[in-house]
N, C-alpha and C positions, 0 to 999 in steps of 0.2 A: 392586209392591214387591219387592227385591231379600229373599231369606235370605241369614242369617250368614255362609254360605259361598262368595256370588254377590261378583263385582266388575264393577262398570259398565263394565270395560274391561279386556281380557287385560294382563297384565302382560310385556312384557319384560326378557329378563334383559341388559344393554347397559350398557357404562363410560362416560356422557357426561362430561366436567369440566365443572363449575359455578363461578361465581361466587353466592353467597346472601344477601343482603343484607337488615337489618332492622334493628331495634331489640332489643338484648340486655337481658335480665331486669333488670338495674341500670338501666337509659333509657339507658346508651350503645350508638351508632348502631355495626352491624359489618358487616364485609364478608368473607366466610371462603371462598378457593377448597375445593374438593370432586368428589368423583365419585357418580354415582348407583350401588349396587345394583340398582335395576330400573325400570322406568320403563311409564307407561302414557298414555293421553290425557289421563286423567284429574290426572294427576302422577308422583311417584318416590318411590322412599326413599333416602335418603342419609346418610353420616356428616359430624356436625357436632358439633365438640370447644365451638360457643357454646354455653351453656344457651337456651334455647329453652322455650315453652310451648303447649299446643295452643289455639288458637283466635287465635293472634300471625298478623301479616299480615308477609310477606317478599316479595321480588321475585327472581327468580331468569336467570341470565345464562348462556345453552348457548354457551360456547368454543370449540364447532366451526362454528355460524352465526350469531353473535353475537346471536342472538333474545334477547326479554326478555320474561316474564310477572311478571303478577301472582297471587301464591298466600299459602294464609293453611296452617299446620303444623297436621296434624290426626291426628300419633300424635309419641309421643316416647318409648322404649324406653328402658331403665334402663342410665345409663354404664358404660361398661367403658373403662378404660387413659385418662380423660379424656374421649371418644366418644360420642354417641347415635347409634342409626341413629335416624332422624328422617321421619315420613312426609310430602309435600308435597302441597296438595293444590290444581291450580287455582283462581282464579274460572272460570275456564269452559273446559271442555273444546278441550285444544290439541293433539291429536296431532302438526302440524305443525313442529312446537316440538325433537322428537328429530331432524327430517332421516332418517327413518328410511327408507330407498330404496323399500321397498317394502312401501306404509303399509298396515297390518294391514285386511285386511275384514274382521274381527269385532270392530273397535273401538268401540263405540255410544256414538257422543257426546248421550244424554239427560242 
């Protein structure tokens, strides 16, 4: 079992553009380009001006490999200027997902 302070995967600090796509708070369907904050196997954080809520499913679209997962928002940080940063979090651990040249060994995909 992980403490409070542990993350199942380092975090990188890396600008990927995103495409994020879901279902916005009202039922209508959106699609918001974006960049990550940080990113991990695990997932990212990112700003997203949609509202958004934790446990919503999105699908998410990396612009520099045209890869796509499936991930469900599993932090949502309090707006500023219109903005959330917004936590992403897979279905199942994707490092592969960043293209990241030289993929972290200490990434623990449990």
């Amino acid at each position: 079992m992980l403490g409070p302070d542990q993350r199942r995967s380092k975090r990188l600090f890396l600008d990927v553009p995103l495409v994020v796509r879901g279902q916005a708070e009202d039922t209508d369907t959106f699609q918001e380009g974006t960049l990550t904050l940080n990113v991990s196997a695990h997932g990212a954080l990112v700003i997203l001006g949609t509202k958004v809520t934790v446990g919503q499913k999105v699908a998410l679209m990396n612009l520099k490999n045209w890869a796509e997962r499936e991930a469900t928002v599993a932090y949502v940080g309090p707006a500023w200027g219109g903005f959330a940063r917004v936590g992403i979090q897979f279905t199942q651990p994707a490092p592969e997902f960043w293209s990241v040249s030289s993929a972290l060994h200490d990434w623990n995909l449990s």
